[in-house]
Steps between C-alpha positions, in 0.01 A plus 500: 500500500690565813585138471672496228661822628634340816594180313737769261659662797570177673641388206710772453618498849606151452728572142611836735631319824545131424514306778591100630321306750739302742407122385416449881223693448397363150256281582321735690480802282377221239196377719411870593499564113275269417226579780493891380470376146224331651368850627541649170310262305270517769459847469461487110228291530337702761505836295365321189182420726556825616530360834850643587587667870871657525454438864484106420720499263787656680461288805416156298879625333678527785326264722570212248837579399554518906345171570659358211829564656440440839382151390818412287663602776334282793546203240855577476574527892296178572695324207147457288455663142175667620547746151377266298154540674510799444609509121261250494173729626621842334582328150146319540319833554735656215342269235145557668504872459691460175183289356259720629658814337524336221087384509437906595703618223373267246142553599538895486674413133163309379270791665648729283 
């Protein structure tokens, strides 16, 4: 529930104060997107094995997004497109957690 609660609010922040990104910093912000939607799928799939820990979750967040970033960045200073390893791992472990949600929730659905 609280969730879907912070999910609202953030949302509602973002119609409230609309902001832009400088397109410096696009590809970035992009990477670092994708790694805490890694975190959140991560952490769906954890609470439906009733497995979750806010303490992991919050770091695995901001510790990927971080990363993320600091490794688009490297790539970018030594001229290599090191993101794409990175978009590559995070969107791998995306689908993995995605398939195994899907598996928990299906299974729970034939329990019942």
């Amino acid at each position: 529930m609280i969730v879907f609660i912070g999910l609202l609010v953030g949302i509602i922040i973002g119609v409230i104060f609309p902001g832009s990104i400088p397109d410096k910093f696009s590809p970035y912000l992009s990477i670092a997107i994708v790694a805490c939607l890694d975190s959140v799928f991560g952490a769906i799939k954890a609470s439906l094995k009733k497995e979750f820990q806010a303490d992991v979750f919050i770091s695995g967040f901001f510790g990927n997004a971080a990363l993320a970033a600091l490794l688009a960045y490297l790539g970018d200073k030594l001229g290599i497109p090191l993101y794409f390893a990175a978009v590559i791992v995070f969107g791998s472990r995306i689908f993995n957690n995605f398939a195994a949600i899907r598996r928990i929730l299906l299974d729970k659905s034939k329990e019942r």
